[in-house]
Structure formats: C-alpha cells, structure tokens
C-alpha positions in Angstrom: 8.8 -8.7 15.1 6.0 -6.7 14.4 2.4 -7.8 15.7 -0.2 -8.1 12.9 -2.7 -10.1 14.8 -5.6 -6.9 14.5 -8.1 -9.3 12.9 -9.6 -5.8 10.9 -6.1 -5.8 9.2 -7.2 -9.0 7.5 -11.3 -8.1 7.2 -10.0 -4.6 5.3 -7.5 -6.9 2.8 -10.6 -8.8 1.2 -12.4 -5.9 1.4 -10.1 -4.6 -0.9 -9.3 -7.7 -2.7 -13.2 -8.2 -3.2 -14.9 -7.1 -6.3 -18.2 -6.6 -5.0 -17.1 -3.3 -2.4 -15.6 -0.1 -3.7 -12.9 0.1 -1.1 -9.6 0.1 -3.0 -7.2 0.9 -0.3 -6.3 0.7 3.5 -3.8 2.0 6.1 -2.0 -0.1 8.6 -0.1 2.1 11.1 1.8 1.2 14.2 -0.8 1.7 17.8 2.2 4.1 19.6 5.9 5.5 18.9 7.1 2.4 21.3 4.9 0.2 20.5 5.4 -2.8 17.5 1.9 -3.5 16.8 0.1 -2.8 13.9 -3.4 -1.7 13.5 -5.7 -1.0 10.8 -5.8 2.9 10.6 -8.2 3.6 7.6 -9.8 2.6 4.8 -11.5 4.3 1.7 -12.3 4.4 -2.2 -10.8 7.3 -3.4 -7.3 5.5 -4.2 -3.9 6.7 -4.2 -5.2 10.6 -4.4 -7.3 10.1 -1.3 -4.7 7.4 0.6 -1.9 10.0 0.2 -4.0 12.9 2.3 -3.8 10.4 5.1 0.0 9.7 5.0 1.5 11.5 8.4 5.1 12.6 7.7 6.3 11.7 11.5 5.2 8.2 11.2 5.9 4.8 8.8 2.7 3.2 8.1 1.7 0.5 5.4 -1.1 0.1 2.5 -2.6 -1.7 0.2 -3.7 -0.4 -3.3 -6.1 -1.8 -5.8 -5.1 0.1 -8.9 -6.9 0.2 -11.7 -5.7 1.2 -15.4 -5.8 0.4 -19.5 -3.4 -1.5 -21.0 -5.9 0.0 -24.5 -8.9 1.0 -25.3 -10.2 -2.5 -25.6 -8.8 -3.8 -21.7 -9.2 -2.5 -17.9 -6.2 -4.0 -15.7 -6.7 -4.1 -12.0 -3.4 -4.6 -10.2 -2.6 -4.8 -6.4 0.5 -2.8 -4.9 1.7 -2.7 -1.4 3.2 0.9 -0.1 5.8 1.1 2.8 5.6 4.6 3.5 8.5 6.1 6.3 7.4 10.0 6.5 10.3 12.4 6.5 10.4 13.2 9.9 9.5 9.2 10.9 11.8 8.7 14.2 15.4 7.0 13.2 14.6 4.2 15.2 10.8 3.2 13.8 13.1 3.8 10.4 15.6 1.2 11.5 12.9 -1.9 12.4 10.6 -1.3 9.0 12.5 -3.7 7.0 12.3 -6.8 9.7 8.5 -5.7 9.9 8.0 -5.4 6.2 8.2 -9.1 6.0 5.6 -9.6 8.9 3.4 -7.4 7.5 3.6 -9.2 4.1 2.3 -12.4 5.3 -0.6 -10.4 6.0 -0.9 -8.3 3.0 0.6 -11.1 0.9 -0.5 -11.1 -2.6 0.6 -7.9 -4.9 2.6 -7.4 -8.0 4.9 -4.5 -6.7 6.4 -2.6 -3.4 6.2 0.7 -3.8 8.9 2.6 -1.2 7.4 5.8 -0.1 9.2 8.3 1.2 7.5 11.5 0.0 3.6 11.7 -1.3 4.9 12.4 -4.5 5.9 8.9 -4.7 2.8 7.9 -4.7 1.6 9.5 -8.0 -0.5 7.0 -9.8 0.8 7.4 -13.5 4.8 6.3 -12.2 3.1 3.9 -10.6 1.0 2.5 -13.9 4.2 2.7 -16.0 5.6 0.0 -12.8 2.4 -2.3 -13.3 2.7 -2.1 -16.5 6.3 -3.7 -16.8 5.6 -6.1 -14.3 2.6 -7.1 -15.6 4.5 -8.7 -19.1 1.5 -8.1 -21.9 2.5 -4.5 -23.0 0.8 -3.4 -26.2 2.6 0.3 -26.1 5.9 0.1 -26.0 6.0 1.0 -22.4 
C-alpha cells in the first residue's frame, strides 16, 4: 500500500480543482527509491507543457491536470485528467507496485474523466490528449 497521508497532497488537489487559483497541475512523487510514501513534489500553472519539464525519467510519479479546451467557438470545456507516469529508466521493482498504488493514490486524487499512462513526455502532448476528453466527454459537435 502506498501512503498518501501528506495532508499538501490533498491542500494542492483543491487548489487545482478551485476556480479562483491559476494552479492547474501538481506532482506527487514517492519520498525515496525504498520508500512507499507519497509526497507532493510540485505544483504550477503552466499545464501539461510545464508539468512535463518536471517528469524525471528514473522515477514513477503521479499528477493531476486541469485541462482546458473548445468544444467551438461558442464553449470553453475544463476537464480533469490524472497521469501515472513510470520514466523509462524507473527501477523494475517501483514499476511492479504502481498499479496496487494507483488505486491508493486515486482515493486521493479521486475525481477525473481519464487516466492518462505515461511512459514517455511525448505522451503527454495536450492535443492527443483533447481528442481523449473530447470522446469521453459525450457532446461532440465536430465529428471527433
């Protein structure tokens, strides 16, 4: 089980849940190789562009992504997604524990409307991503 007690974990989810702050993302990463506890690692405004420049490629970290996007020119969309990233050169056995964490993590980080699996930055292109929200968000006025 992974420990997701950091109460800043939680504080940095409503931030970015909150409409009144500009903080649209934030970076849960584990405190040590060994260790299974989670701690809040960053935050920022500068979405997925500026959350990907903080991905480390040894280690498997989790976010949370306020993404915002027109469905037209008449409508703004604002969409939550939750990234499990595992770097390439993340250690087999931190690989091998993410999905029994994933879940532990989720009942912190609980409300989104997609998972986004991460295993390069380039997964973590915002227009892929938009096409995802898009589909999953039903209402699609451009054939997409």
């Amino acid at each position: 089980m992974a420990d997701v007690s950091d109460p800043k974990i939680d504080e940095a989810y409503q931030d970015v849940r909150s409409d009144k702050t500009d903080t649209n993302w934030l970076l849960v990463d584990y405190e040590s190789d060994r260790s299974d506890k989670l701690k809040l690692t960053s935050t920022g405004s500068g979405g997925l562009t500026e959350l990907r420049e903080q991905l480390d490629d040894g280690k498997a970290s989790y976010a949370y992504v306020r993404v915002q996007y027109s469905n037209d020119k008449e409508s703004t969309r604002e969409k939550f997604i939750l990234v499990v990233w595992i770097g390439p050169n993340c250690k087999v056995m931190r690989k091998a524990k993410i999905s029994v964490h994933s879940a532990d993590v989720k009942s912190v980080l609980r409300v989104y409307s997609i998972e986004v699996p991460a295993r390069e930055k380039d997964d973590l292109k915002e227009e892929p991503i938009i096409i995802k929200l898009r589909k999953a968000g039903g209402a699609s006025y451009d054939g997409v």
